[in-house]
N, C-alpha and C positions, 0 to 999 in steps of 0.2 A: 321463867327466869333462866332455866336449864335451856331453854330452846333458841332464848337469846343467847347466849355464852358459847353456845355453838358457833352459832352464825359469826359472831365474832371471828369465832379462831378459823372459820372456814375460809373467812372472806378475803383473808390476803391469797390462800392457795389457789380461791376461784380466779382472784386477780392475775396473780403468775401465771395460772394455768389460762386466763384469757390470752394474754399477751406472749405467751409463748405461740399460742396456737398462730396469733394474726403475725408473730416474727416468722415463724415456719411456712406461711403461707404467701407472705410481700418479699422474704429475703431473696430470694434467687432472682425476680424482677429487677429487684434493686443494686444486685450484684451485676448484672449484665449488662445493667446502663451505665456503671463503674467501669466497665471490663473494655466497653466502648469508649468509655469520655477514655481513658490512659492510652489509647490510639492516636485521639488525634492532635498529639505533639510531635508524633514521629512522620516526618514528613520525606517520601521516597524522593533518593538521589541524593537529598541532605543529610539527613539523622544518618551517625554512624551506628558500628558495631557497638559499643559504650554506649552511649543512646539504644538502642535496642534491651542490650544487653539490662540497663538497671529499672527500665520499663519493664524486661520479664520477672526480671526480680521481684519489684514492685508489688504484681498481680499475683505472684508466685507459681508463673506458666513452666513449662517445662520442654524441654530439648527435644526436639524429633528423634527419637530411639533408631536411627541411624548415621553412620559416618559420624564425623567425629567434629564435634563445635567448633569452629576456628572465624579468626576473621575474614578468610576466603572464603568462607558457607556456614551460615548456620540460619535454622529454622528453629521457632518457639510455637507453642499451643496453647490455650487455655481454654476446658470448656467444663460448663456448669450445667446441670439438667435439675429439675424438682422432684428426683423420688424421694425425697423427703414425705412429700406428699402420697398419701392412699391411693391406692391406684384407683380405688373406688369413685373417688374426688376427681384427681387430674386425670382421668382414662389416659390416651398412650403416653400423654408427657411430652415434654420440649427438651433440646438441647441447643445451648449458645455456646459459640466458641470464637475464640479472635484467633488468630496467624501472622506474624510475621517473619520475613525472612529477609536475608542479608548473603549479601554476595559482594566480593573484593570490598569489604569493611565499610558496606555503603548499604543502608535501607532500600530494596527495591522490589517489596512485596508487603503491602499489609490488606486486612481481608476480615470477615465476619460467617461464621456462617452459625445460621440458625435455621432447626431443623425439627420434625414431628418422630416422637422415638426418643427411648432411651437408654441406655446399657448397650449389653452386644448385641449387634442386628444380627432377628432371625433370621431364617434361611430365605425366606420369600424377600426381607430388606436389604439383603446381600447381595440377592441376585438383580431384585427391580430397583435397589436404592432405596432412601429415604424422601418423602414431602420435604424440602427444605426451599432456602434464600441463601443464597452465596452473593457478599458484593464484596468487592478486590478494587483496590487502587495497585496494579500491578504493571511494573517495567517487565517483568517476567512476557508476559500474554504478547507485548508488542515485540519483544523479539520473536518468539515462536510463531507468530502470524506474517512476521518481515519473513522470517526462513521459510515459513510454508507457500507463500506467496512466491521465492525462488524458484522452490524445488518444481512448483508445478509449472513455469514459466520455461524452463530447462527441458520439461519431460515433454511440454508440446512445440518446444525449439520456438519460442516468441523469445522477442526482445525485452530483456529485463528492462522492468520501468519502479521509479521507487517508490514502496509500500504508503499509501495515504492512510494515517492512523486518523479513525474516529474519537471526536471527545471522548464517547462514553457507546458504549456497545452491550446490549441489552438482549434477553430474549428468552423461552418456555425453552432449556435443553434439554427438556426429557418430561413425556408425558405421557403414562402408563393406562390405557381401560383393560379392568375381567372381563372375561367369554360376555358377559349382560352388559357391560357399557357402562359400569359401574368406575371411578375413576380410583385408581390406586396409586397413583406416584405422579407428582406434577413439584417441577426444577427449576426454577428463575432465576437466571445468571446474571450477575452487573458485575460491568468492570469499567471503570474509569482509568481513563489515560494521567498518567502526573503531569503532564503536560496540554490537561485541559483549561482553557482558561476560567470554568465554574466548576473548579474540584471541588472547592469547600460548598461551594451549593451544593452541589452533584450530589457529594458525602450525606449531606446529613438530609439529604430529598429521600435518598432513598437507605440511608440509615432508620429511618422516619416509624423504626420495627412496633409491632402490636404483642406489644408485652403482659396483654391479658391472659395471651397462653398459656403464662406459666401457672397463673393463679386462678382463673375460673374454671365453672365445674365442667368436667369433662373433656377441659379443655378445648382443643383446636385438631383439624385433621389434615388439614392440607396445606401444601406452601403457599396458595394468595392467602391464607387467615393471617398470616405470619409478618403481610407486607402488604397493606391496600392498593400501594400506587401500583403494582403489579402491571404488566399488558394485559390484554381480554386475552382470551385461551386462543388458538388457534381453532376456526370456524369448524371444522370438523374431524370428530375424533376417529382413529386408527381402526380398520374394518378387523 
């Protein structure tokens, strides 16, 4: 009778305490796909500063801790990781995070990046980077690629011709092996044009993330775990 009265008064705590455990372990997945869907309202070249502005509210992102917020420049951040979790459980961990940024009071940067690692990079992820997925719907990249496409055109005296932007611009920008050929750091960049005409396919193909990182055990090590549709690596790696 004593052994039942127990179990009784136990039974609710074992419940909270189940349900705390499975909230601690699905919430950061589920936050991330939040963090994502509040993205794609804001549409570059349309969505203004106001629009940027109560979408970071919204997620409750924060201000690039440089220069000063205005509707001539501002940039926003939000990112989320699971140390919540034991390191035991998720070994290195995930980080997600969205970006966008606003120039002359006009959206013309929004971006995701999701990455292996959490807290401050130690000194080896400082220097060779983190596993991560970066994909950008950026007007930013297409200026800076119209300008770089000048400068070099000037430096070898060719006749300017003008910059043919790709829909979508893809590729491994960075892929690290130790002295044994062991792989330490691998970068996969996507940036879609706003002026592609399959943005919103483009977006969500390779938004398309594997958000089991956050929650399975030992998680994830490298950036293709992070994004299946990934490219194959580059045939061989660095001597």
């Amino acid at each position: 009778m004593l052994s039942k009265r127990i179990l009784l008064r136990a039974a609710p705590l074992l419940i909270i305490g189940f349900l705390v455990c499975w909230a601690t372990l699905l919430y950061p997945s589920l936050h991330a796909r939040y963090l994502l869907d509040e993205l794609k309202d804001l549409q570059l070249n349309h969505s203004t500063f106001d629009d940027a502005q109560k979408c970071a509210k919204k997620i409750r992102a924060q201000e690039v801790p440089f220069g000063k917020c205005t509707r001539a420049g501002c940039q926003w951040y939000k990112f989320i990781d699971n140390t919540l979790l034991p390191q035991w459980y998720r070994g290195t961990g995930v980080t997600f995070g969205v970006v966008v940024t606003v120039k002359d009071s006009i959206v013309t940067d929004k971006g995701v990046e999701y990455s292996i690692g959490v807290g401050t990079p130690t000194v080896g992820e400082a220097f060779y980077g983190r596993p991560r997925v970066d994909v950008f719907q950026s007007e930013s990249s297409f200026e800076y690629q119209k300008e770089k496409q000048r400068k070099l055109q000037e430096e070898l005296h060719e006749k300017p011709t003008d910059y043919v932007e790709p829909p979508i611009s893809k590729e491994w920008g960075k892929i690290w092996y130790d002295k044994n050929g062991k792989m330490i750091v691998d970068y996969f960049a996507v940036n879609i044009s706003p002026r592609s005409k399959s943005i919103l396919e483009d977006w969500k193909k390779y938004t398309a993330f594997n958000y089991r990182c956050f929650w399975k055990y030992k998680g994830c090590s490298y950036g293709k775990d992070l994004l299946s549709i990934t490219d194959p690596y580059p045939p061989n790696p660095p001597s």
